[in-house]
DRENMAR-643691 format. One record per residue (C-alpha): residue in three letters; x, y, z. Coordinates in pm, whole numbers, padded with zeros to 5 digits, always signed. Each point is the difference from the previous one (the first is absolute). Layout:
% DRENMAR-643691
ALAXYZ
...
% end
This chain:
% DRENMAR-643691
UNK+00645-01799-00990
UNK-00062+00320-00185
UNK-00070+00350+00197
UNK-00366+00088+00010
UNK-00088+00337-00047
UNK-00322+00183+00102
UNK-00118+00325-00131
UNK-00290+00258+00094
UNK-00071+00353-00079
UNK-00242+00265+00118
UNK-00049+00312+00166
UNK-00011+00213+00260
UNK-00139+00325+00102
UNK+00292+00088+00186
UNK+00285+00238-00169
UNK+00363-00184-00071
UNK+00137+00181+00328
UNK-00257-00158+00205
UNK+00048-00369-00133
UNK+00379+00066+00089
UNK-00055+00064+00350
UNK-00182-00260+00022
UNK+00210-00250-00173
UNK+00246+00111+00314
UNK-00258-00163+00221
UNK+00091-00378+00034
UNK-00330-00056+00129
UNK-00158+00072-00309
UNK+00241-00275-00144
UNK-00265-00270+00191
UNK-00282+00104-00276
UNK+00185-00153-00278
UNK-00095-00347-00068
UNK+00311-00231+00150
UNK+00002+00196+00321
UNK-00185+00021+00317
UNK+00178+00183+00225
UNK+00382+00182+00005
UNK+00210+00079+00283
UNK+00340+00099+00075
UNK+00003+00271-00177
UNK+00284+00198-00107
UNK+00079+00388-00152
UNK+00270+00254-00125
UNK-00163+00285+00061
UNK-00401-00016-00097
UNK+00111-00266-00255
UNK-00115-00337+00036
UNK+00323-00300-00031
UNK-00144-00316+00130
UNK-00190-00158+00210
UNK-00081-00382+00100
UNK-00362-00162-00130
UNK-00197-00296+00082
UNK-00340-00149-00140
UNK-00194-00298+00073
UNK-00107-00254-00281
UNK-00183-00310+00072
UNK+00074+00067+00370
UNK+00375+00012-00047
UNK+00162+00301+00062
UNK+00276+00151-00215
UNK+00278+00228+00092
UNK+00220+00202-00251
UNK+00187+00325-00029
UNK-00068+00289-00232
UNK+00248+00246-00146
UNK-00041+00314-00188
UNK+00232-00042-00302
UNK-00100+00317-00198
UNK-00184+00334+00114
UNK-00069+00318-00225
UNK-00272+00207+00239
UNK-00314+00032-00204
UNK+00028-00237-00286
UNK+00147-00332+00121
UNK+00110-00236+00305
UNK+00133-00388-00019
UNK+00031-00258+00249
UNK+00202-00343+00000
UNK-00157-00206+00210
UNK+00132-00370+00143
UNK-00094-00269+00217
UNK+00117-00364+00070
UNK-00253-00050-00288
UNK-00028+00303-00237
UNK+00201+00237-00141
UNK-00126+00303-00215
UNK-00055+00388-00076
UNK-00320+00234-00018
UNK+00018+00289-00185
UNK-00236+00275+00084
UNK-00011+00293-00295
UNK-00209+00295+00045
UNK-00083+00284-00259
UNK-00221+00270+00030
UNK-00325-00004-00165
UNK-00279+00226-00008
UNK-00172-00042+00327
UNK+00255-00160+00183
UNK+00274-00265-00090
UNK+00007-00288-00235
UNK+00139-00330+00214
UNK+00160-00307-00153
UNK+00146-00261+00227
UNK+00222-00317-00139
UNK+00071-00281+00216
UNK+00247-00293-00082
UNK+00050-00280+00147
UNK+00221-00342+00039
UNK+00077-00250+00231
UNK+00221-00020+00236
UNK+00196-00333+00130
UNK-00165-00329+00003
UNK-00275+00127+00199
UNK-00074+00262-00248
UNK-00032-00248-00257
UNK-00243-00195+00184
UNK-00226+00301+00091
UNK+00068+00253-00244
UNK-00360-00158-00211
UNK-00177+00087+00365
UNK+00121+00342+00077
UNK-00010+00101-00384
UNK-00326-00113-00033
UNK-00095+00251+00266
UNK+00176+00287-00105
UNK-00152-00047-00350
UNK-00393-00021+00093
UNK+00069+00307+00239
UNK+00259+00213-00193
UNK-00276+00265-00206
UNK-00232+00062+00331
UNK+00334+00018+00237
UNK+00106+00264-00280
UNK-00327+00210+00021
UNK+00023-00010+00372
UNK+00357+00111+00037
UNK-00121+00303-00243
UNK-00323+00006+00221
UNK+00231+00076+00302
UNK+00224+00282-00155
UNK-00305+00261+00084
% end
């Protein structure tokens, strides 16, 4: 089965420096569409490393583990993310724009395991009617 791979762009009224600190938060991780609520969260310093994620679909509730793989403070951060049933990166890249910060997020996604297989239509279905409007909150929440 291919990877899937969700885009969305906008903007926010908050300056580059601001979205970074708050890319640090892992709560602010929970806005974007795939994830409902992070814990276990980890640091080096005030940067963000990894922390653990879960999110209910259809009443089930999946658990995975998200890693930052790449970090330049104020114009990018990316994640690999796993479960027993998915496996995949967001990319968050920020620029500065004339009242604020442009925003573009990129999710992709494939199964994991024969599980993954058998729910990856479910949970990508999900992710896909929610991605834009979990986008425009996450930039919502950087003010």
């Amino acid at each position: 089965m291919p990877d899937l791979r969700f885009s969305h762009r906008t903007t926010t009224p908050a300056a580059p420096i601001q979205v970074w600190k708050h890319l640090q938060d892992p709560t602010i991780w929970a806005t974007v569409a795939g994830v409902d609520h992070t814990s276990d969260h980890e640091f080096a310093g005030d940067s963000l490393v990894r922390f653990r994620f879960s999110t209910s679909i259809s009443g089930v509730t999946y658990r995975g583990r998200a890693n930052v793989t790449a970090s330049e403070p104020e114009t990018s951060m990316s994640l690999a993310i796993a479960s027993s049933e998915i496996a995949g990166d967001i990319l968050v890249a920020l620029a500065p724009a004339v009242t604020g910060s442009d925003l573009e997020v990129v999710m992709t996604m494939r199964p994991a395991g024969l599980m993954g297989t058998l729910v990856f239509p479910l949970v990508s279905g999900v992710v896909s009617s929610g991605f834009g409007d979990s986008v425009d909150r996450l930039a919502a929440r950087m003010v």
